[in-house]
N, C-alpha and C positions, 0 to 999 in steps of 0.2 A: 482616390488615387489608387495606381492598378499597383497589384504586388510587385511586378518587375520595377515599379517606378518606386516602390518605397525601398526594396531589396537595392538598388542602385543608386539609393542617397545612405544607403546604412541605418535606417531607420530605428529607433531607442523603443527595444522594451522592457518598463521598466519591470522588475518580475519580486514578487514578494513570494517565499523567502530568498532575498539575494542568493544566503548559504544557508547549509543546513546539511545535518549528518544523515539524514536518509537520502538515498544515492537518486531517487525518483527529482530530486530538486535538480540536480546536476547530468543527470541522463540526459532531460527536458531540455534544461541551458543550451549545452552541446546541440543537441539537433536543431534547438531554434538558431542558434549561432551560425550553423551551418547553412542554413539558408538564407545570409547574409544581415541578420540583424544583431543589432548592439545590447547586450544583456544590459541593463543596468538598475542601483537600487533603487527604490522607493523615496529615497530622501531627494533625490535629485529634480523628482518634480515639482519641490519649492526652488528652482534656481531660473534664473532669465532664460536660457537656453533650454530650459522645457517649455516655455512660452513659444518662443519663435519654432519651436518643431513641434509643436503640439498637434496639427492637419496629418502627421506624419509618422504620429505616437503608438503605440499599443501598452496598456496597464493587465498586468495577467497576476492575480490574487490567488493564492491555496492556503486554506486552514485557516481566511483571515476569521470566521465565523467561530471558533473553537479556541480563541487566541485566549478568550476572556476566564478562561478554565483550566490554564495551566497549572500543573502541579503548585500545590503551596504556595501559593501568592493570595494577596488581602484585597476587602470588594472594595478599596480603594485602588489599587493596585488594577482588578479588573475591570474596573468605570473608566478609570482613566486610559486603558487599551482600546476602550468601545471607543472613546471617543478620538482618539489617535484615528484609528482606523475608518470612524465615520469621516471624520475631514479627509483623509488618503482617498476613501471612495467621491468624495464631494470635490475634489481634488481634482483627481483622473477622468471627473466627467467634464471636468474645463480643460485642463492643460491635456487629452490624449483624444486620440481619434475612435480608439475603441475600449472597451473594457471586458476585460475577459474573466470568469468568477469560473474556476475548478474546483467543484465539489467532490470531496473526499471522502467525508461520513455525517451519517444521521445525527449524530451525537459526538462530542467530544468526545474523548476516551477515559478522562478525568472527572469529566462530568456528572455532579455529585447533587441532590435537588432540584432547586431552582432552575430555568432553562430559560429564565424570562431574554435576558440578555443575547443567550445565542439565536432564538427564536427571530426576533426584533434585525440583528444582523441581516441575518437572513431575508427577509423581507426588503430589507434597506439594499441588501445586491441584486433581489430580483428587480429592483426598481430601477437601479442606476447600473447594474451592467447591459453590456449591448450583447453581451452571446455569454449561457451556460453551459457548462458543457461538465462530465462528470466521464468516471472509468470505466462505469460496464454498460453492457448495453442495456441489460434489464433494468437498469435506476431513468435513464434516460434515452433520448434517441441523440444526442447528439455527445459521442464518445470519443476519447484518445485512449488506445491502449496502454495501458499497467507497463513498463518497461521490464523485462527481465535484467538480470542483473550483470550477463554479461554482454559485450557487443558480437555483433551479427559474427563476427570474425575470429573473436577467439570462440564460443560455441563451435562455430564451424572446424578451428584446430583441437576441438576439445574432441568431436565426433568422429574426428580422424584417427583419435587416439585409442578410440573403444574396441574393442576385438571382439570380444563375448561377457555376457553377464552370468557371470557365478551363481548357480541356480545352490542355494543355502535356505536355512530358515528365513524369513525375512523379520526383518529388523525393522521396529518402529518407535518414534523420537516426536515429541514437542519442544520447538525452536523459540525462542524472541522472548520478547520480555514477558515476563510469568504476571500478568492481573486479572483480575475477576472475571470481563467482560472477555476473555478471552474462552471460558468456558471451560477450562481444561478439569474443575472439579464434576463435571456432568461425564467428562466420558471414563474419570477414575473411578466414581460410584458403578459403573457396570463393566469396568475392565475384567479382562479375564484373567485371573489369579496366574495362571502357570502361562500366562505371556509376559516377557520382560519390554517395557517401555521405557524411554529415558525424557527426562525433563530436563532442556538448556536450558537458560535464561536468566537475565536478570530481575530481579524481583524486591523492589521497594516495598512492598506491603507487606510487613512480618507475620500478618494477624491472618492474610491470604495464604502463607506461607505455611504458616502452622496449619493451617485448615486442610491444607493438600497433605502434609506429612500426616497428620490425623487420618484422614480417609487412608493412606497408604498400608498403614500402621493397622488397622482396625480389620483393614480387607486382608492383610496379608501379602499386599502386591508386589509383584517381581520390579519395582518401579524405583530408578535412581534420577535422584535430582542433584542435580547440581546448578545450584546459583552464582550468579555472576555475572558481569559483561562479556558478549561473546563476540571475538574479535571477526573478523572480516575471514580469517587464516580460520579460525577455530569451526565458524560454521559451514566454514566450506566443507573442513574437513568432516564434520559432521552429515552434511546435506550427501558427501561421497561415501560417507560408511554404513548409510539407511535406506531402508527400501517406501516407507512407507513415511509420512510425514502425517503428525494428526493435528488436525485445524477443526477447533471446537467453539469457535466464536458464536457468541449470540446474535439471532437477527436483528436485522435493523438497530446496530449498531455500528457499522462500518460497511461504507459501500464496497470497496472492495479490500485485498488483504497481498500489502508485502510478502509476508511468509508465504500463499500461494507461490510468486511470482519468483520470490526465492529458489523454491522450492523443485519447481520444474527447470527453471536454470540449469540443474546439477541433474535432471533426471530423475528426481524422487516421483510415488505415486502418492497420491494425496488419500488419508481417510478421513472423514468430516463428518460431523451431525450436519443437522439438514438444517437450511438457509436460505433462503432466495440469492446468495452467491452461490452459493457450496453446488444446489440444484443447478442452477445455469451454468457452472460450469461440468457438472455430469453430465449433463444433457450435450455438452460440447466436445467432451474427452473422456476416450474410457481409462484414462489414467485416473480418474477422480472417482472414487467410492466413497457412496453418502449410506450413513446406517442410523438407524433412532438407538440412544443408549442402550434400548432394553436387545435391540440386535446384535449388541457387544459378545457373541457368545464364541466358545474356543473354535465353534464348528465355522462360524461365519467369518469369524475373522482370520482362519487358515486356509478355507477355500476364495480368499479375495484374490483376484486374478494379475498377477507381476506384472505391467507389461514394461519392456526392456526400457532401460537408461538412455538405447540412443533413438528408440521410437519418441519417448518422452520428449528429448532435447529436439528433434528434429521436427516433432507438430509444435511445441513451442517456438521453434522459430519462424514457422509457417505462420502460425499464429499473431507473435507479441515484437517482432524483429524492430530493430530499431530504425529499418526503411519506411516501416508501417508510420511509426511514432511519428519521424520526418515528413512521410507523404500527408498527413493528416493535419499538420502542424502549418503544411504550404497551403493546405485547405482553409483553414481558423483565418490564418492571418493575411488571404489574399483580398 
């Protein structure tokens, strides 16, 4: 069936996670919604009416593979996800027309040993999905861009708004939740003493926590942390008071990264250890400066080159606009 013909019956896709507090779930919704299809949950394709519109269906899957590794839950707890989810995929290839598996990251984020589970997943949706597709174009060739976090239109009133950028020391921050795989201890070990850094974020792991304050404490760094939940209001304000965003994720571990996408939203520049993202996206943006730890030094990291707030904002939306997301989106699903 052609796209205008399923767009013109209102066609159901069902889309797991229904909801969810990372705003990528709900960007997504919206632009599919907007070209005319029906979001709905994953439960609904046990009901008769996903039978009779099944020729008409789309199933579109994120994180299902990572599900089994949630925080603090028991391996009864995650057998019993595996298999939820194996029937939802065994499911979706009966009652839907296509199936669609959005891969996110290498690894859980959680994910602590054992990998048998997510591995096994994995294999189970290259089998039974009909199209993979993932965020960047270096994991894959067939890609949706990362949504920035705000719409084409307020950026565009945001840009209107810029006059000039305060040429000051610049100012650098670690944003999002504070854990391991996030790397933030690799770039405190060779931070330069007389730069001041700040650390936002939320942080469950005490034991990760004390490790960073330790190195802080030891080097003598200019480095303030503050733990907590950071609201929506809080990191904006943050993302508008910094010049430089530092994104220290281990490779292959996350295919690509929120905080990027964040990050340029607001016009920050990014400085990263090296990654096969961090890389692809230097190679893409001279707002992105990638350095190895031991290049953390006061000389390199003062001659890292600003470039403005609304250069920033303005190749981001050239880039990641939520037109892009839409037009790619009428491509998947036609």
């Amino acid at each position: 069936m052609s796209y205008d013909s399923r767009k013109e019956k209102g066609s159901s896709v069902y889309f797991y996670p229904y909801s969810h507090n990372n705003d990528f779930i709900n960007i997504n919704q919206k632009e599919i919604e907007s070209l005319g299809f029906n979001i709905t949950p994953i439960r609904q394709l046990f009901s008769f009416g996903a039978w009779r519109a099944r020729k008409n269906s789309v199933l579109i899957l994120n994180w299902v593979e990572d599900q089994m590794y949630r925080s603090g839950i028991s391996l009864f707890h995650a057998l019993t996800l595996f298999v939820w989810f194996f029937i939802i995929a065994l499911l979706g290839k009966v009652m839907t027309n296509n199936i669609i598996w959005v891969r996110h990251n290498y690894v859980p984020h959680n994910a602590k040993g054992n990998l048998y589970l997510h591995a096994l997943m994995c294999k189970i949706l290259n089998m039974l999905s009909t199209r993979q597709i993932c965020l960047e174009t270096y994991y894959g060739q067939q890609t949706i861009p990362h949504p920035l976090y705000l719409s084409d239109e307020q950026i565009q009133f945001k840009l209107a708004e810029i006059e000039f950028d305060v040429h000051t020391r610049p100012r650098f921050a670690f944003v999002g939740a504070i854990k391991s795989y996030k790397g933030i201890h690799k770039a405190l070990a060779s931070w330069p003493k007389c730069q001041p850094m700040l650390i936002a974020g939320a942080c469950d792991d005490i034991a990760y926590a004390q490790r960073l304050e330790a190195i802080i404490e030891e080097r003598g760094l200019e480095v303030e942390c503050r733990y907590g939940y950071l609201s929506d209001h809080a990191l904006e304000g943050i993302l508008k008071s910094y010049d430089f965003i530092v994104l220290a994720h281990e490779d292959n571990r996350m295919i690509s990264s929120g905080t990027f996408y964040h990050a340029i939203t607001f016009g920050c520049n990014l400085l990263c250890l090296p990654s096969k993202f961090t890389l692809t996206k230097a190679a893409e943006h001279d707002f992105v400066h990638v350095l190895t730890p031991s290049e953390f030094t006061p000389d390199n990291i003062e001659r890292l080159p600003l470039i403005s707030r609304k250069q920033v904002m303005q190749e981001a939306l050239r880039h990641y606009s939520r037109e892009k997301i839409r037009n790619v989106w009428r491509t998947i699903l036609s």
